[in-house]
C-alpha positions in Angstrom: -33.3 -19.7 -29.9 -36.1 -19.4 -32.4 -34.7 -22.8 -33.9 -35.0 -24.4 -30.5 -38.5 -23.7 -30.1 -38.8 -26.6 -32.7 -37.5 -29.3 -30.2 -40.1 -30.6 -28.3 -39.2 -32.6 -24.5 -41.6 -35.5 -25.6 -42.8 -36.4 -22.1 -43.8 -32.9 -21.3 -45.4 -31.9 -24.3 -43.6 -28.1 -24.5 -40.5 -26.7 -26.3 -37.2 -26.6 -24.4 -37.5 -22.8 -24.8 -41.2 -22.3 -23.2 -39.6 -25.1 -20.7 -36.6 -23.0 -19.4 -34.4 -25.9 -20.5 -32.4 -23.8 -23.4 -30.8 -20.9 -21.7 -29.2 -19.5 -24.4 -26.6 -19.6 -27.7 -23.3 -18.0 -28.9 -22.4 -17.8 -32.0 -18.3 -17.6 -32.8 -17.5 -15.4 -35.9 -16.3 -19.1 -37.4 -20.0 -20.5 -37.6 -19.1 -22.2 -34.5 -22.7 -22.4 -32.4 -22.2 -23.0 -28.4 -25.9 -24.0 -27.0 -26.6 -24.2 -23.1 -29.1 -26.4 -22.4 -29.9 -27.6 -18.7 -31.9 -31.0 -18.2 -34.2 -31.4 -15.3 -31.9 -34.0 -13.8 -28.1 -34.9 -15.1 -28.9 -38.6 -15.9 -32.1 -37.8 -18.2 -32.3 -40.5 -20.9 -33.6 -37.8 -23.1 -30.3 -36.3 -23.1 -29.7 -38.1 -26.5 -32.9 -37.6 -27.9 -32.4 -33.4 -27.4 -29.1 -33.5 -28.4 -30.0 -34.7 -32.1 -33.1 -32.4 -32.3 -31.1 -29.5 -31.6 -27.8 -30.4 -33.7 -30.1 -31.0 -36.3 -32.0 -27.9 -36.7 -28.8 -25.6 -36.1 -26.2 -27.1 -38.3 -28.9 -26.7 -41.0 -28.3 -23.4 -40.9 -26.0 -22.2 -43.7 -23.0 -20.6 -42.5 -22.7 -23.3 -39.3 -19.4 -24.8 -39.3 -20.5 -26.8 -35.5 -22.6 -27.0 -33.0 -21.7 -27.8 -29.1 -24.1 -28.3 -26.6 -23.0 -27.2 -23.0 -25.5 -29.5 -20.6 -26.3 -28.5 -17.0 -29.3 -29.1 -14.8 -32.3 -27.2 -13.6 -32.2 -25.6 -10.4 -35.7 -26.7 -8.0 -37.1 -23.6 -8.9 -36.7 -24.1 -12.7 -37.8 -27.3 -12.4 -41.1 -26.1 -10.3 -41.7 -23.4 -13.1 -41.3 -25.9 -16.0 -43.5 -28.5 -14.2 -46.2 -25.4 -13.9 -46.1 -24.5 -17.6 -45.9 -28.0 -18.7 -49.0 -28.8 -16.5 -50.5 -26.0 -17.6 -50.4 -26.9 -21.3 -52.0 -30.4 -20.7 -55.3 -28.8 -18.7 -55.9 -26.7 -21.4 -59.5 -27.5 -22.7 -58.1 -28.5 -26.4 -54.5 -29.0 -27.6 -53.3 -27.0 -30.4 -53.4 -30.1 -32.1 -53.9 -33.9 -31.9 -50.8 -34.6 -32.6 -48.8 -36.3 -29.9 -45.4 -34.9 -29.2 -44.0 -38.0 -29.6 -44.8 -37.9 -33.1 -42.0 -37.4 -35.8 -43.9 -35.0 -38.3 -42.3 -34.7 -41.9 -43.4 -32.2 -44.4 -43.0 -33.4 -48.0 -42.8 -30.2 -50.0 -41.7 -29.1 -53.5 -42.0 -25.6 -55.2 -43.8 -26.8 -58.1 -46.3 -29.8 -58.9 -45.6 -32.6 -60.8 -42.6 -33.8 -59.5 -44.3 -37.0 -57.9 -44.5 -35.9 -54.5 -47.4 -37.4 -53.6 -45.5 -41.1 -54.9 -42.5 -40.3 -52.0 -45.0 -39.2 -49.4 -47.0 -42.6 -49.6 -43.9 -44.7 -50.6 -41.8 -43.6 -47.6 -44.7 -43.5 -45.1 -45.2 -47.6 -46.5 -41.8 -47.8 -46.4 -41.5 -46.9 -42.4 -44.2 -48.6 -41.4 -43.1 -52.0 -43.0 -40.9 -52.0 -40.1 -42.9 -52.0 -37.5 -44.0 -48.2 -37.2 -47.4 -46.7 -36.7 -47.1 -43.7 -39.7 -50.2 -41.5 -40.6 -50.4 -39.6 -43.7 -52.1 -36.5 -44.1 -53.0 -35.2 -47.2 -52.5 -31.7 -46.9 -53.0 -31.0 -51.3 -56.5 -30.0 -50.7 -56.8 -29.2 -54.5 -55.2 -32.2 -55.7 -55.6 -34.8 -53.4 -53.9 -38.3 -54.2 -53.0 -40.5 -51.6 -55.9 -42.1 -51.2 -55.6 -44.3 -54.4 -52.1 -44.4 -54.4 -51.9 -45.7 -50.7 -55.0 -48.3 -51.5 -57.3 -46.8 -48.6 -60.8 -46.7 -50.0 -63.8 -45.7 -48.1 -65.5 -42.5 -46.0 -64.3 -40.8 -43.0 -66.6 -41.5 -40.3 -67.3 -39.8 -37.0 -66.6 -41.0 -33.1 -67.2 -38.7 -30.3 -67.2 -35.6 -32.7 -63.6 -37.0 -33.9 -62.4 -37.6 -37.2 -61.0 -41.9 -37.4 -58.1 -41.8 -40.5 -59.1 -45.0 -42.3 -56.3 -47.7 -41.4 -53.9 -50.4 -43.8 -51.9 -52.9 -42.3 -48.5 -52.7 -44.0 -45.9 -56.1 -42.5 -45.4 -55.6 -38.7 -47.0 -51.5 -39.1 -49.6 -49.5 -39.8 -50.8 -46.5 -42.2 -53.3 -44.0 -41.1 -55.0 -41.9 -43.6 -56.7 -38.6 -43.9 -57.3 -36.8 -47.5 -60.0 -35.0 -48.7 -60.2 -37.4 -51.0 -62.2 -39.7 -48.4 -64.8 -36.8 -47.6 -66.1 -36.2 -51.7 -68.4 -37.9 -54.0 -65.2 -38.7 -56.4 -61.9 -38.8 -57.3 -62.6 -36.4 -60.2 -64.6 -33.9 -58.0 -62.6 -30.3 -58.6 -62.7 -28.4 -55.0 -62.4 -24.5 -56.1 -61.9 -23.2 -52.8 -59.8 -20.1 -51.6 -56.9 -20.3 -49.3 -58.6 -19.7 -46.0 -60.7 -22.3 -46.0 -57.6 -25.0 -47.3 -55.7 -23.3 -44.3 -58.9 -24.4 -42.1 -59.3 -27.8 -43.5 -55.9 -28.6 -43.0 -56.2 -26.9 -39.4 -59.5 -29.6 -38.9 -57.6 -32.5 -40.1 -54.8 -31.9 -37.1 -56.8 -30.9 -34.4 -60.0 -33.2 -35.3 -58.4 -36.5 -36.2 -57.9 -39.1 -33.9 -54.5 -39.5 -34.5 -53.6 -41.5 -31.8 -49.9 -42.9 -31.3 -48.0 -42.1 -34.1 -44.6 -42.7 -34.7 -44.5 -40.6 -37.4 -47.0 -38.5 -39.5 -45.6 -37.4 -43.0 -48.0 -34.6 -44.5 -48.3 -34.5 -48.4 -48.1 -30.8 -49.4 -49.4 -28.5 -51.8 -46.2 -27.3 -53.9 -45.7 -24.2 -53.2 -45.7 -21.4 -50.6 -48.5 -19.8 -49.6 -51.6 -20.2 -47.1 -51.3 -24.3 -45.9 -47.7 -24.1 -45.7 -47.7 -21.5 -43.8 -50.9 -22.5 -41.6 -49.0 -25.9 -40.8 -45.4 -24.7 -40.2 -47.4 -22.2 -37.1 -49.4 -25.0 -35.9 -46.2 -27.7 -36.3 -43.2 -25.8 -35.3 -41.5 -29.1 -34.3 -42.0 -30.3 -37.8 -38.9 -31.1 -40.2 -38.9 -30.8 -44.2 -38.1 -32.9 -46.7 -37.8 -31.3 -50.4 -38.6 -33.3 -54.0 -37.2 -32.1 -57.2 -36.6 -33.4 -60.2 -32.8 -33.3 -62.2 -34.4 -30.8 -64.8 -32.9 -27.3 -63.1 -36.1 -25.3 -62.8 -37.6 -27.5 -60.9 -34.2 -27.4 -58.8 -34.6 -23.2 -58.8 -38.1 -23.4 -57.7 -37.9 -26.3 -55.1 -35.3 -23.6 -53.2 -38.3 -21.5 -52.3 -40.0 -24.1 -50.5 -36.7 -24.5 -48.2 -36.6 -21.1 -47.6 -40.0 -21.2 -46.5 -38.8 -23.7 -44.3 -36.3 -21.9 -42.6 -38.1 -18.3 -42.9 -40.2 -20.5 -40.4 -37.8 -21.9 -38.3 -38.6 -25.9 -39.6 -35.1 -28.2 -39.9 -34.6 -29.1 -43.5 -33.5 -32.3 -43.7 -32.6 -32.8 -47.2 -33.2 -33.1 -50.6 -35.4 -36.6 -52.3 -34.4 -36.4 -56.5 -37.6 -38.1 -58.2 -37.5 -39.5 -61.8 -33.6 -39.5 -61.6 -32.9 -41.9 -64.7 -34.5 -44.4 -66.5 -32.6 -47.7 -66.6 -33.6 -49.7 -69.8 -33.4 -53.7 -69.8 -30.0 -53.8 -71.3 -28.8 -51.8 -68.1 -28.4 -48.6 -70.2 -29.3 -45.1 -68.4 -31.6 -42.5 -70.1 -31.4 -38.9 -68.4 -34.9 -38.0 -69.5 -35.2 -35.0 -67.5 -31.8 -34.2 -67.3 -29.3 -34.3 -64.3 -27.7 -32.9 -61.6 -31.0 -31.0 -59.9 -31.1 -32.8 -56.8 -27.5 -32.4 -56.2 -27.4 -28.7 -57.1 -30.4 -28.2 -54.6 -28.7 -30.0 -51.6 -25.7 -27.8 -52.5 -27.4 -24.9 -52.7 -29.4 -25.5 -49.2 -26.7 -26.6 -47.4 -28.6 -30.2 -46.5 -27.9 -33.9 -47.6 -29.2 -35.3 -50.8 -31.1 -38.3 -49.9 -31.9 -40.1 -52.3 -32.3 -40.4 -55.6 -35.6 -42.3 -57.0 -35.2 -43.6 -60.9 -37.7 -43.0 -63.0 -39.4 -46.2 -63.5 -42.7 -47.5 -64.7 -43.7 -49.6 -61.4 -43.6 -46.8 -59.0 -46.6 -45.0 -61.8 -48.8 -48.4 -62.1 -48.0 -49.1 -58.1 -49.9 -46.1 -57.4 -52.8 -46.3 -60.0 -53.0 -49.7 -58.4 -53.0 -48.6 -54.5 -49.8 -50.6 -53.6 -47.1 -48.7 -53.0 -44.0 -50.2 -55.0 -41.5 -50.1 -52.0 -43.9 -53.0 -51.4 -42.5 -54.6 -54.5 -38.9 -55.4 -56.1 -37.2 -53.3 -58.7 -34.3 -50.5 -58.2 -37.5 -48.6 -57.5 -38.4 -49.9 -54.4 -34.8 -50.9 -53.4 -34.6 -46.8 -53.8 -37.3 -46.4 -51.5 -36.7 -48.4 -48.8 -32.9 -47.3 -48.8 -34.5 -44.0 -48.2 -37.3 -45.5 -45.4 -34.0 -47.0 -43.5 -31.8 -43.6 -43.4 -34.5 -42.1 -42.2 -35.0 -43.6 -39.5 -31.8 -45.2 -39.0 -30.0 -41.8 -39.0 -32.3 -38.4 -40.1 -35.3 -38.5 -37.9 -35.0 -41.2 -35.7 -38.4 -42.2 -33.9 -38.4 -41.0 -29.8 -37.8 -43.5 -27.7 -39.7 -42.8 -25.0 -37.8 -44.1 -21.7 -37.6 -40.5 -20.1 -36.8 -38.9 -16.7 -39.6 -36.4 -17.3 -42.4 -38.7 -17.4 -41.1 -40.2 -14.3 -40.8 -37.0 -12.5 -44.3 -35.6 -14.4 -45.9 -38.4 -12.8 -44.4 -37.7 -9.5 -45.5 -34.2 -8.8 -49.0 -35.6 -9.8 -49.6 -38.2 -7.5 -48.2 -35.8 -4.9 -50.7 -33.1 -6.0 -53.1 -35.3 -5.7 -52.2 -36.9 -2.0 -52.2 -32.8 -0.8 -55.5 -32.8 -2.6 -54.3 -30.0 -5.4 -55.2 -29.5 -8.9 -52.7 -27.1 -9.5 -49.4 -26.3 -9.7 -48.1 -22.8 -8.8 -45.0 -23.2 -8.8 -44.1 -23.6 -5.2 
């Protein structure tokens, strides 16, 4: 049930827990997970959309052999009482964050630095939005801060209406929306040497603050590790879903299992594993294992969650992001690599929302009928 509280009705705004919709689990002594879920009317077109979110995040689970969902439909009460909450979550003076609901958020994390996690953030973020999606990045590595010159966005944050405007790149038919710290100091080599309550709080202005606006996705850039900001974002994000980046070499395969478990200790949906600097391929077609092999499968074993891809090590993806253009951009088995990656993901691992919904349709309804009785509240009734 704690899982659930991760998949968000994206008309409504609120978890199908806090909604009423998930009325419970069972869990067979086989690994075999029966969820009830009722929908507030049998022909929702969300149906799908739930269905994936909560497959997703249970059969991550180790020990989960399947997962059944059992679909019914709100009574009128239940749909009055998930109306109230729902409406009483958008009057709220300030969201928990400015985030929309519809937004798919992805977490790139690793246990350790230097693994070039920063590179697949910006990468697959370009990567999605070459096809027509609206992706913001948020660089969450207060200390070490990157994506600004890798993803070419140059320039201050400035202020509208006491909100924070991420500084915008056209990529094809999408768009990139940036936030880093990177955009708020005098340079690139200025050292930040602050404790992990005030990261936690920058981090907490950069969701709340920004004017986001529609996203189709928002991948956040982490700090490697687990400790204050991973922590701060997977409260303030429980909808969010991780995405772990190792190397082959096996400690950074041992380490990078902490950050899933962190994951999980949290309730996030991993969704698998990215291998960076897999294998350099020399000219004559030869393959050098420089650091080794075998650590991004071993991870996704070890986790329970797909390996997704594995990124060679190649010089272009390095001089790409000295140069601010991300090399998925470009040609090479690099970028074929990375926009292999782009397409599973939203082709298959975390599809964008597609926002046709029976919710909106009835959320609208009870408004404009509030509104005729001359209400500006729902009780319930």
């Amino acid at each position: 049930m704690q899982l659930m509280r991760g998949v968000i009705d994206p008309e409504l705004g609120s978890d199908i827990v806090e909604l009423g919709m998930a009325k419970g689990a069972t869990v067979e002594a086989d690994g075999r997970v029966v969820v009830d879920i009722s929908l507030t009317t049998a022909g929702c077109p969300l149906r799908s959309q739930i269905q994936k979110d909560v497959k997703a995040r249970i059969a991550s689970l180790p020990g989960v052999t399947k997962v059944k969902v059992n679909w019914g439909v709100l009574t009128q009460p239940e749909k009055a009482e998930a109306m109230a909450k729902a409406r009483l979550n958008v009057s709220k003076d300030a969201p928990d964050t400015a985030v929309a609901a519809t937004t798919k958020v992805l977490l790139i994390a690793s246990g350790k630095g230097g693994v070039g996690k920063s590179s697949i953030t910006v990468n697959l973020a370009a990567g999605i939005a070459a096809k027509g999606f609206t992706v913001g990045i948020l660089d969450a590595d207060i200390w070490g801060y990157s994506v600004p010159r890798m993803a070419g966005v140059d320039g201050e944050l400035r202020s509208v209406d006491k909100q924070i405007m991420p500084i915008e790149r056209a990529v094809g038919d999408g768009l990139l929306k940036v936030v880093s710290m990177g955009h708020l100091v005098e340079g690139e080599s200025t050292a930040l040497m602050w404790r992990g309550l005030m990261l936690n709080r920058a981090v907490q202005h950069f969701l709340q603050d920004v004017r986001w606006g529609e996203l189709d996705y928002l991948l956040i850039d982490m700090p490697p590790g687990t400790g204050d900001v991973q922590m701060g974002v997977a409260k303030m994000l429980p909808r969010a879903e991780m995405i772990i980046v190792t190397t082959p070499a096996l400690a950074a395969q041992k380490v990078a299992e902490r950050a899933a478990s962190m994951g999980r200790n949290n309730y996030l949906r991993i969704v698998g594993v990215v291998e960076n600097m897999t294998a350099f391929i020399a000219p004559d077609g030869e393959r050098h294992e420089v650091f080794g092999r075998g650590g991004g499968e071993a991870l996704a074993a070890t986790v329970g969650v797909p390996l997704l891809a594995q990124i060679p090590l190649e010089p272009t993806v390095s001089s790409g992001g000295d140069a601010g253009e991300p090399i998925v951009l470009g040609a090479g088995p690099g970028a074929e690599a990375f926009r292999t990656l782009a397409d599973h993901i939203v082709d298959e691992a975390v599809p964008p929302v597609e926002m046709e919904s029976c919710s909106a349709r009835m959320f609208d309804a009870v408004e404009a009928a509030l509104d005729d009785a001359g209400l500006d509240k729902l009780d319930g009734r």
